[in-house]
C-alpha positions in Angstrom: 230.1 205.0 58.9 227.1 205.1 61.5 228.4 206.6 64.5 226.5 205.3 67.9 224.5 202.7 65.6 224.9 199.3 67.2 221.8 197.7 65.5 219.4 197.9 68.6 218.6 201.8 68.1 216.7 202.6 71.2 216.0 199.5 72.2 218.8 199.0 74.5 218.1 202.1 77.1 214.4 201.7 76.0 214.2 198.3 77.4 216.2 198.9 80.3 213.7 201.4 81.5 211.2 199.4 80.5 212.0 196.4 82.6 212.5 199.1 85.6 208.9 200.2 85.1 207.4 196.7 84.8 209.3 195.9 88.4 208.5 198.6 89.9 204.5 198.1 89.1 204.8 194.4 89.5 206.0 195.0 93.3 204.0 198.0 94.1 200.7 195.8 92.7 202.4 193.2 95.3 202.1 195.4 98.0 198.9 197.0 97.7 197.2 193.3 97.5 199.3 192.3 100.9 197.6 195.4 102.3 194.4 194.7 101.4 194.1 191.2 102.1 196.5 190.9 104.8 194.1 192.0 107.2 195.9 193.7 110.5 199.3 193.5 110.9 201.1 194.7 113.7 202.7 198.0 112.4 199.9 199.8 111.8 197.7 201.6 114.4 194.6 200.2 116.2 191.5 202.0 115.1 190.3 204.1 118.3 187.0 204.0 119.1 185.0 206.9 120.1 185.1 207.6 123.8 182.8 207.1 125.9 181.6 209.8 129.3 183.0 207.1 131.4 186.2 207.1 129.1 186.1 210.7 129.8 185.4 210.6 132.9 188.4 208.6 134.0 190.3 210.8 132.1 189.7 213.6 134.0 190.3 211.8 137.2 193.7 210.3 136.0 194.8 213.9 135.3 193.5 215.2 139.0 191.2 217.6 137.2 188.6 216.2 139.7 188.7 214.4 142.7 187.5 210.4 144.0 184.5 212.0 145.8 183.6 213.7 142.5 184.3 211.0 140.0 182.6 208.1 142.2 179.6 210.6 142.3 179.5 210.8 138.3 180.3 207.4 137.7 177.1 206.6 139.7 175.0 209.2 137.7 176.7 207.9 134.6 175.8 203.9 135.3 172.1 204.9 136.3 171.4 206.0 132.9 
C-alpha cells in the first residue's frame, strides 16, 4: 500500500503554484507595459519644474517675508535682465 500516492506525485501542489507564479508575472508584465506606454495618467504627480527667481520671488511675497514696494522693485530688476 502507497500511502499519500495518488498517481500525480508533486504534480498536483507543484502545478498549483506554478499556475500562481505564471499569473502573477503575466499581470505584473501587464502592468509595467500600461505604465510605460500609458503615457500620464492622472494619479501620478506632475513633474515640477525648477523654479524660477520670479517663482521665488512670489514666493516670498505670498508668505509676507517682503513687502509690494519690495517685490515690484525686484520684479522690475528681475524683468530687465
Amino acid at each position: 500500500m502507497m500511502w499519500g500516492y495518488d498517481g500525480y506525485g508533486f504534480g498536483g501542489g507543484g502545478m498549483g503554484i506554478g499556475m500562481l507564479l505564471f499569473w502573477g508575472l503575466a499581470i505584473a508584465a501587464i502592468v509595467v507595459l500600461a505604465r510605460s506606454f500609458g503615457g500620464k495618467s492622472g494619479g501620478g504627480e506632475p513633474r515640477l519644474r525648477e523654479k524660477t527667481a520670479l517663482d521665488i520671488l512670489s514666493e516670498r511675497y505670498a508668505k509676507g517675508e517682503i513687502g509690494k514696494v519690495e517685490f515690484e522693485e525686484k520684479r522690475r530688476d528681475l524683468s530687465a535682465r
